[in-house]
C-alpha positions as CSV (number, residue, x, y, z in Angstrom):
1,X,-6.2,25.0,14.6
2,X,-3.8,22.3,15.9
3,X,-2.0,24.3,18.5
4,X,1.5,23.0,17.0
5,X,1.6,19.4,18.5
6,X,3.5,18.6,15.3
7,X,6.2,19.9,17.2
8,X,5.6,18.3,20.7
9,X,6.7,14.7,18.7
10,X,5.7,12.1,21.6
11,X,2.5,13.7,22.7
12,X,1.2,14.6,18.9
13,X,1.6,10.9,18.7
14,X,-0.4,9.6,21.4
15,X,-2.7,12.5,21.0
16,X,-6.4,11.2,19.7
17,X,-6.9,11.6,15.9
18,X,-10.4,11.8,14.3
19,X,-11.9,10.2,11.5
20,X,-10.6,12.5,8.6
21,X,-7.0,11.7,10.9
22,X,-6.4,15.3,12.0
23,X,-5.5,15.6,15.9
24,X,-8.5,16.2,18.5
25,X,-9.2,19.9,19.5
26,X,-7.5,20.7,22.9
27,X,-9.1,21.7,25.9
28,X,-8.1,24.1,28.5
29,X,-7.7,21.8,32.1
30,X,-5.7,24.1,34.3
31,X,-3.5,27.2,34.7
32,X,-0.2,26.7,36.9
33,X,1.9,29.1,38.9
34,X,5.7,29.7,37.4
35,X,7.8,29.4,39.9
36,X,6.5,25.6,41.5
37,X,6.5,22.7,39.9
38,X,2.9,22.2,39.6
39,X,3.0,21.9,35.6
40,X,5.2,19.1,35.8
41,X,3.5,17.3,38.5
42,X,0.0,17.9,36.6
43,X,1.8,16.3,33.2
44,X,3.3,13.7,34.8
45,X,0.2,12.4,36.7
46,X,-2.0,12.7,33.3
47,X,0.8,10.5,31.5
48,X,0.9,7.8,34.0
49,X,-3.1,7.8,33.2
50,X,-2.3,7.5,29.9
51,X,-4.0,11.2,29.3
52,X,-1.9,13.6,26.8
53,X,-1.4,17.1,27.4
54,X,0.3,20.1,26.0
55,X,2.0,22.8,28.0
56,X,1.1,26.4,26.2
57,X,3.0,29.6,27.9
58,X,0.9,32.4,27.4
59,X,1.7,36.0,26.6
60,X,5.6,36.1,26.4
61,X,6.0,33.4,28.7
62,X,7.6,30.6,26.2
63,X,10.7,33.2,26.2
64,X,11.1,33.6,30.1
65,X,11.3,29.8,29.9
66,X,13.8,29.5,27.2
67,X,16.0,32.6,28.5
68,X,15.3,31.8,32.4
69,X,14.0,28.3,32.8
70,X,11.0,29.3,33.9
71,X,7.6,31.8,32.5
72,X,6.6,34.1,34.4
73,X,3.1,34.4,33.5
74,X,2.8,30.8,34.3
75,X,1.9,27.6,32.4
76,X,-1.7,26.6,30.8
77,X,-2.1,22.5,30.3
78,X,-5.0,21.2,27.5
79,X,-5.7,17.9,26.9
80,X,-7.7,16.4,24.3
81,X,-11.3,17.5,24.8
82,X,-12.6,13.8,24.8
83,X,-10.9,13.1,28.0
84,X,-11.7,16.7,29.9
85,X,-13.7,15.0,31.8
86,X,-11.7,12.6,33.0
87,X,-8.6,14.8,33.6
88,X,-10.8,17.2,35.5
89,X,-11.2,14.1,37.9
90,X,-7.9,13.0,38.3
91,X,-6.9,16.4,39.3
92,X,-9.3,16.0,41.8
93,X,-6.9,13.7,44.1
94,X,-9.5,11.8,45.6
95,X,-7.1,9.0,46.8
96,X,-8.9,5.4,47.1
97,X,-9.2,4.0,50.4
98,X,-6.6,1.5,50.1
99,X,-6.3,0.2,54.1
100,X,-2.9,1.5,54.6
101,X,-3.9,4.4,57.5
102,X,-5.5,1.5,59.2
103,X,-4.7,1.2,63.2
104,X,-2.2,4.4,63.0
């Protein structure tokens, strides 16, 4: 099962291949609300890290978001199951201690 990334172009690219050259199995990270923008925030932050992900819309959901721009039962993001781990612990938003909030 390869979840159609052939059709998602950039990310079926980037997305880790194994030996035999088919694409890594995906791996549920997170289920996000329709109506806020937390999908796209979630995507963007794992492409700056340089993690791939695929949006899935369950249930009837790809339609709402053609017809409506947005599905209603939400979106679900997977990345490839190598890098779970380290998706899980970006979504964490620990931010590093950088010295900015000192003396306020």
């Amino acid at each position: 099962m390869n979840w159609g990334l052939h059709q998602f172009g950039k990310e079926y690219d980037q997305w880790p291949k194994d030996p035999s050259g088919q694409p890594e199995q995906p791996a549920f990270l997170v289920h996000c609300a329709p109506l806020d923008m937390e999908a796209d925030t979630v995507r963007s932050m794992l492409e700056a890290y340089g993690v791939p992900s695929v949006a899935q819309y369950p249930g009837d959901g790809a339609f709402g978001k053609v017809m409506l721009g947005v599905s209603g039962n939400g979106v679900d993001i997977y990345v490839p199951a190598g890098r779970l781990a380290e998706a899980q612990e970006l979504l964490k938003g620990e931010p590093d201690d950088d010295g900015l909030q000192e003396g306020i």
